[in-house]
C-alpha positions as CSV (number, residue, x, y, z in Angstrom):
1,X,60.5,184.2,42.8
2,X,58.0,181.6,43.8
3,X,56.8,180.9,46.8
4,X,58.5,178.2,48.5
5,X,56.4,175.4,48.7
6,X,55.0,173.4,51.8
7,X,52.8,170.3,51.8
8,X,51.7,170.9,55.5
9,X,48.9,169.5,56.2
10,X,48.1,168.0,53.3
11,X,51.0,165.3,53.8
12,X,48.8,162.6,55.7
13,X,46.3,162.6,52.8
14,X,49.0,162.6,50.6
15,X,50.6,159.7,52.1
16,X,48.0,157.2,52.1
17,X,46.5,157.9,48.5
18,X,49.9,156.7,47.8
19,X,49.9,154.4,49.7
20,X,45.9,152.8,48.8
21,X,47.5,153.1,45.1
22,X,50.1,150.4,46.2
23,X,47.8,148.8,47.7
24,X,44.9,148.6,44.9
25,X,47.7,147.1,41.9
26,X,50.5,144.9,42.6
27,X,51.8,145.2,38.8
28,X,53.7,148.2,39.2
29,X,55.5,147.8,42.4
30,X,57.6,145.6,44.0
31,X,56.5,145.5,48.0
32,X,57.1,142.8,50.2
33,X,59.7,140.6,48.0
34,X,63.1,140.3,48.7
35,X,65.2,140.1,45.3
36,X,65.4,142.4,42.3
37,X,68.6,142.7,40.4
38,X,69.7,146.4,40.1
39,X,69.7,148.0,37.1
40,X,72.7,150.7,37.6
41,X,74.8,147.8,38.8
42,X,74.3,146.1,35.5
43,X,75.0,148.5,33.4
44,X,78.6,149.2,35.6
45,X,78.7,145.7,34.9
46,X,77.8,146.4,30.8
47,X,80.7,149.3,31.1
48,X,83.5,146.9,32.8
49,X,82.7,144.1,30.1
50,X,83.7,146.6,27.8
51,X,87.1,147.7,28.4
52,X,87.6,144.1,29.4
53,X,86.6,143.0,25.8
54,X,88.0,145.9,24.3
55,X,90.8,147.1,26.1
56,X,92.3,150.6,25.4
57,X,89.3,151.6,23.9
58,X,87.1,151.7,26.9
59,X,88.4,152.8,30.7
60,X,91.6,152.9,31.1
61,X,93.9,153.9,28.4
62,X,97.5,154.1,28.9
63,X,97.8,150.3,28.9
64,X,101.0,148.7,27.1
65,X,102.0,145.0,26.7
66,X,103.5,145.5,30.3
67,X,100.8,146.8,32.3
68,X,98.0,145.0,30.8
69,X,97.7,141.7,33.1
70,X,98.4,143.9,36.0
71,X,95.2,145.8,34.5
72,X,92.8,142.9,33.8
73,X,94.2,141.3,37.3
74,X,92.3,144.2,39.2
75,X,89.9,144.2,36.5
76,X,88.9,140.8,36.7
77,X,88.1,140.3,40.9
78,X,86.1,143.6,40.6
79,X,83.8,142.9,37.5
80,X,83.4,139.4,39.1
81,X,82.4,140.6,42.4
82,X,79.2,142.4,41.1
83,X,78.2,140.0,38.4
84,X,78.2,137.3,41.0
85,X,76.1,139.3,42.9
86,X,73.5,140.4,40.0
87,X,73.3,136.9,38.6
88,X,73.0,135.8,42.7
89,X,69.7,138.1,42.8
90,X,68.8,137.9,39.2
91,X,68.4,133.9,40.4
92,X,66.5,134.1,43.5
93,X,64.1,136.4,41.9
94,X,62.9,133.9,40.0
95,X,62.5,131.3,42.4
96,X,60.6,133.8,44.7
97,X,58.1,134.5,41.6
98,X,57.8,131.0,41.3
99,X,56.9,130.6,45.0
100,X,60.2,128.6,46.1
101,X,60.8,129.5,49.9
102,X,64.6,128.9,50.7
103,X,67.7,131.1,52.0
104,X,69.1,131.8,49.2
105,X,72.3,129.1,49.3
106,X,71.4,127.3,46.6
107,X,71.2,130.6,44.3
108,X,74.6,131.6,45.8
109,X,76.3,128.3,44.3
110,X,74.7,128.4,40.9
111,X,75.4,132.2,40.5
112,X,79.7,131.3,41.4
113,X,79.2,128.9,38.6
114,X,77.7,131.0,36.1
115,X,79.9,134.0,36.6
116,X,82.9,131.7,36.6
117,X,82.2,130.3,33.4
118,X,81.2,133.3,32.1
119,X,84.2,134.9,32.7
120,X,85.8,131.8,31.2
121,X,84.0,132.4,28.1
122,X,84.9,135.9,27.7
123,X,88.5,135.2,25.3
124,X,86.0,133.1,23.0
125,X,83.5,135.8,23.0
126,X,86.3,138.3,22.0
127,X,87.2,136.0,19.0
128,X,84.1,136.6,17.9
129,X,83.6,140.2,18.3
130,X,87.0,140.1,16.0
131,X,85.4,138.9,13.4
132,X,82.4,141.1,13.7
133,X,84.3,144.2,14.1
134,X,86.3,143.1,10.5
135,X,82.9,142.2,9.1
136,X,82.1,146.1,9.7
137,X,85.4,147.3,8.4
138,X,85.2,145.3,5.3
139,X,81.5,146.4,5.0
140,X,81.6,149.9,5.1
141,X,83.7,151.8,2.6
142,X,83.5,154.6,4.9
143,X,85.1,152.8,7.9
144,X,88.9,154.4,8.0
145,X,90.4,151.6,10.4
146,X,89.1,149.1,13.4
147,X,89.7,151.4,15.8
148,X,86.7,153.9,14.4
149,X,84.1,151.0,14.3
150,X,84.6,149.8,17.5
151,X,84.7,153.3,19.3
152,X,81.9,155.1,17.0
153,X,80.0,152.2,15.4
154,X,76.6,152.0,17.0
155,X,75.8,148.5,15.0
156,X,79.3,147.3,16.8
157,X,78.1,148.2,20.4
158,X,74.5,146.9,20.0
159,X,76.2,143.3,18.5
160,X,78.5,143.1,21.5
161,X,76.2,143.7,24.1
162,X,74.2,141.2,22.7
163,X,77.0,138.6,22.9
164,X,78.0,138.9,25.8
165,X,73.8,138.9,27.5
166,X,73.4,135.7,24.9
167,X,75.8,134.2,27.2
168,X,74.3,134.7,30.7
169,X,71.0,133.6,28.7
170,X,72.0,130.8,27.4
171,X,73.0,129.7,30.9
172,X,69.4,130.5,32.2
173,X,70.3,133.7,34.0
174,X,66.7,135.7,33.7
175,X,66.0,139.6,33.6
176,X,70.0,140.6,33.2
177,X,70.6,139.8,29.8
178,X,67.5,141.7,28.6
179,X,68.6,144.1,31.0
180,X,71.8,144.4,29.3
181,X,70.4,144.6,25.7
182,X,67.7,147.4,26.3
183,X,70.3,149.6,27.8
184,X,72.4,148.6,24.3
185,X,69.1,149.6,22.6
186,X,68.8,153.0,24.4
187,X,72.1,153.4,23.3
188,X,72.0,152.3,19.7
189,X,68.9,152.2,18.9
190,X,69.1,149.0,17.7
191,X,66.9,145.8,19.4
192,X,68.3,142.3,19.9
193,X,66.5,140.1,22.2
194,X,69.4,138.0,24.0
195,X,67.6,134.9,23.1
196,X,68.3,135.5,19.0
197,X,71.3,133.0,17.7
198,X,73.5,134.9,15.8
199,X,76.7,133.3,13.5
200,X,79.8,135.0,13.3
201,X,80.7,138.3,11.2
202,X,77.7,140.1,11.7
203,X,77.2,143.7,10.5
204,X,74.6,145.9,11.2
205,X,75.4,149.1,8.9
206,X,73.6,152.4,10.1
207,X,72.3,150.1,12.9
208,X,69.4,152.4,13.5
209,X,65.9,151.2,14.1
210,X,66.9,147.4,13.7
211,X,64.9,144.6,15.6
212,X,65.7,141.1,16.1
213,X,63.3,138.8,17.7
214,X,63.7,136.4,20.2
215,X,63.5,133.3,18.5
216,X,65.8,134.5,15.0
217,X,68.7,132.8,13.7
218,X,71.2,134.1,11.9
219,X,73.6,132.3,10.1
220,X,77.4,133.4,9.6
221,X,78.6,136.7,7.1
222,X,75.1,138.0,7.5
223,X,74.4,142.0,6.8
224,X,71.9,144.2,7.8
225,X,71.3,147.8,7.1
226,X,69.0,150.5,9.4
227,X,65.7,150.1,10.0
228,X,65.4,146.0,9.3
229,X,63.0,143.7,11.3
230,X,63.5,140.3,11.7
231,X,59.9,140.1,13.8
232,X,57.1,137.3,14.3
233,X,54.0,137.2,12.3
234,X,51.3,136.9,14.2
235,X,50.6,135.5,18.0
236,X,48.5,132.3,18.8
237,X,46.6,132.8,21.7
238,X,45.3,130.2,24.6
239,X,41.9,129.7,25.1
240,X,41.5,133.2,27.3
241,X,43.4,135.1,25.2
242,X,46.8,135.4,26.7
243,X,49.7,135.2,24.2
244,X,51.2,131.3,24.2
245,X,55.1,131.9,24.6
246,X,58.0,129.9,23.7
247,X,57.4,128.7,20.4
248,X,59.6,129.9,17.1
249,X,57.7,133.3,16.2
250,X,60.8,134.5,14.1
251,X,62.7,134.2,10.8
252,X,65.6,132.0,10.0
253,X,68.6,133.8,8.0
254,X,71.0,131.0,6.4
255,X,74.5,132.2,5.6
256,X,75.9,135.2,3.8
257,X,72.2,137.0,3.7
258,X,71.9,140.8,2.7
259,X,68.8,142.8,3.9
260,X,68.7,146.4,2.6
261,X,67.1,149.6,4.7
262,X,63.5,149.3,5.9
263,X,63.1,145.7,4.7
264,X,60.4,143.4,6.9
265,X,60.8,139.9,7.4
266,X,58.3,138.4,9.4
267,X,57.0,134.2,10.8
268,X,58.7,131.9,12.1
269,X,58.4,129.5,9.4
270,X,60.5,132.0,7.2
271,X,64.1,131.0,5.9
272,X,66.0,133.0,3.7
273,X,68.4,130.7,1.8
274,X,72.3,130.7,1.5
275,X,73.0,134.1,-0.1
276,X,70.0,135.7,-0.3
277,X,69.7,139.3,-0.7
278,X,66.0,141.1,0.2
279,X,66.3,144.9,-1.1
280,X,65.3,147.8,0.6
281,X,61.6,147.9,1.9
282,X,60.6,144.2,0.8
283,X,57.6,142.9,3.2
284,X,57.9,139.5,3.3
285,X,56.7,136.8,5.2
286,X,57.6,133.5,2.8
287,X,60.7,131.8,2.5
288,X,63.5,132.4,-0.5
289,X,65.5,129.9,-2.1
290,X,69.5,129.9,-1.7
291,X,70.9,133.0,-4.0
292,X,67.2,134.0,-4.7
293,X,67.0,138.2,-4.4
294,X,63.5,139.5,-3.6
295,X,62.6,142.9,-4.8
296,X,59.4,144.8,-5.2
297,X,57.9,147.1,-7.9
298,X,58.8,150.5,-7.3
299,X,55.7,152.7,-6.9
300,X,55.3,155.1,-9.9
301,X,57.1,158.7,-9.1
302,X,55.3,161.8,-10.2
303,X,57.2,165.2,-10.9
304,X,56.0,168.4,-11.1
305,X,57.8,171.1,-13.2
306,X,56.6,175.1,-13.9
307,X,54.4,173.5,-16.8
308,X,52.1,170.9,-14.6
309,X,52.2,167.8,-13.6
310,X,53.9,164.8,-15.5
311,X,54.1,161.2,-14.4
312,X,57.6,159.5,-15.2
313,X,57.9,155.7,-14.8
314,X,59.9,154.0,-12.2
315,X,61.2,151.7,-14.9
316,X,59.9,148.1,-12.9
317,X,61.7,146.6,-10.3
318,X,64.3,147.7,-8.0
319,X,68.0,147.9,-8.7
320,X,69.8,145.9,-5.5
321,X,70.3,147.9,-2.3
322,X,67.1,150.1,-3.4
């Protein structure tokens, strides 16, 4: 067995290289400032959302049509409780990074009204997530019922966490909806910025490795398989070098689009028309047409039996889906 250890005298040194560490950068800590929402409460918050949104799947789970208000009614004052008081800190944090002095009043009225109509929003949100989680039945020949995409399907969790952290950012909340969709993406592995517009009936099939950027659209009945980006081209820089934000850096998908495994589409200037379909590991960073599919030459495959080496042809282009 080891010895068991002791700092001793050592601790006063200890302490103040620590502390001169703090001291010398100010990006990684967060010293002398009041507000910082908390992490673990948002995700509690992420959890509560769910088996509000999709109840008897998540939490509780002996609920019946006569014990489900009573449910949601202690539900409801709970989850409300701690949003308010996320989105109450979420808001001052911003106003003490932009150097607004005040007691914090004014961020306690807005962040009433935003979790109010949040949670006002919530049965419209649902109607939505419906017709996602029948978008991934219907997509999936492997799906057995609705009940196993919405408890198993990792493209179904990412989507509705995303739906619900559009919301709070679409009201102007900052730092908790991209709270809420990392935590989806550590979860999923799949990355939606809470800024993206997405239409209804969205499928993510596999889900894994998928990124969608900040400034995509995505129109309605739109599919994606694993490992698609939807990502920006390049980034225009200010005069010192800094990355200018806020400007459209990412595709636009039009309705009923298809993008196969490992495809890239990249610019903001990029629309894929009305029933597109990109195959599997396209790189594209040009529009398509409505109905147009975009397919690359397959590389040419070389097989090697007990007699050598022989070179067989990939036979051109690639068959959808490839």
């Amino acid at each position: 067995m080891p010895a068991e250890f002791e700092i001793g005298p050592r601790l006063p040194d200890l302490v103040e290289q620590m502390a001169a560490s703090y001291r010398s950068d100010p990006r990684t800590h967060h010293i002398d400032r009041r507000f910082l929402p908390s992490r673990q409460e948002i995700i509690e918050i992420m959890q509560l959302l769910l088996e509000l949104v999709y109840p008897g799947y998540y939490g509780r789970q002996d609920l019946t049509s006569h014990n489900v208000s009573y449910h949601v009614g202690e539900l409801l004052p709970k989850l409300g409780q701690k949003l308010c008081r996320q989105v109450f800190h979420c808001l001052c944090y911003q106003d003490e990074l932009e150097g607004k002095t005040q007691d914090g009043m004014p961020c306690q009225k807005r962040a009433r009204e935003i979790t109010l109509s949040f949670l006002d929003d919530i049965p419209r949100i649902r109607e939505m997530l419906a017709g996602d989680v029948q978008a991934a039945y219907d997509g999936d020949p492997a799906a057995v019922n609705t009940d196993e995409v919405i408890i198993a399907y990792p493209g179904v969790m990412a989507v509705t966490v995303y739906r619900l952290a559009h919301e709070l950012h679409e009201t102007g909340v900052p730092l908790m909806p991209r709270i809420m969709t990392e935590w989806a993406h550590t979860m999923t592995g799949v990355d939606i910025h809470p800024g993206a517009k997405i239409g209804r009936n969205f499928f993510i099939d596999h889900a894994t490795g998928v990124v969608i950027g900040e400034t995509t659209e995505i129109g309605d009945n739109v599919k994606l398989y694993q490992g698609v980006t939807l990502g920006a081209q390049s980034f225009p820089k200010d005069e010192r070098g800094r990355i200018i934000r806020g400007y459209k850096r990412h595709p636009t998908l039009k309705d009923r689009v298809t993008i196969y495994a490992g495809a890239t589409v990249l610019g903001g200037e990029t629309v894929l028309g009305e029933g597109c379909t990109v195959n599997g590991s396209v790189f594209l960073t040009k529009s398509a047409p409505d109905g147009c599919t975009v397919a690359q030459k397959l590389p040419e495959l070389r097989y090697r039996d007990r007699n050598g080496a022989r070179t067989v042809p990939s036979g051109g282009e690639q068959d959808e889906g490839e």
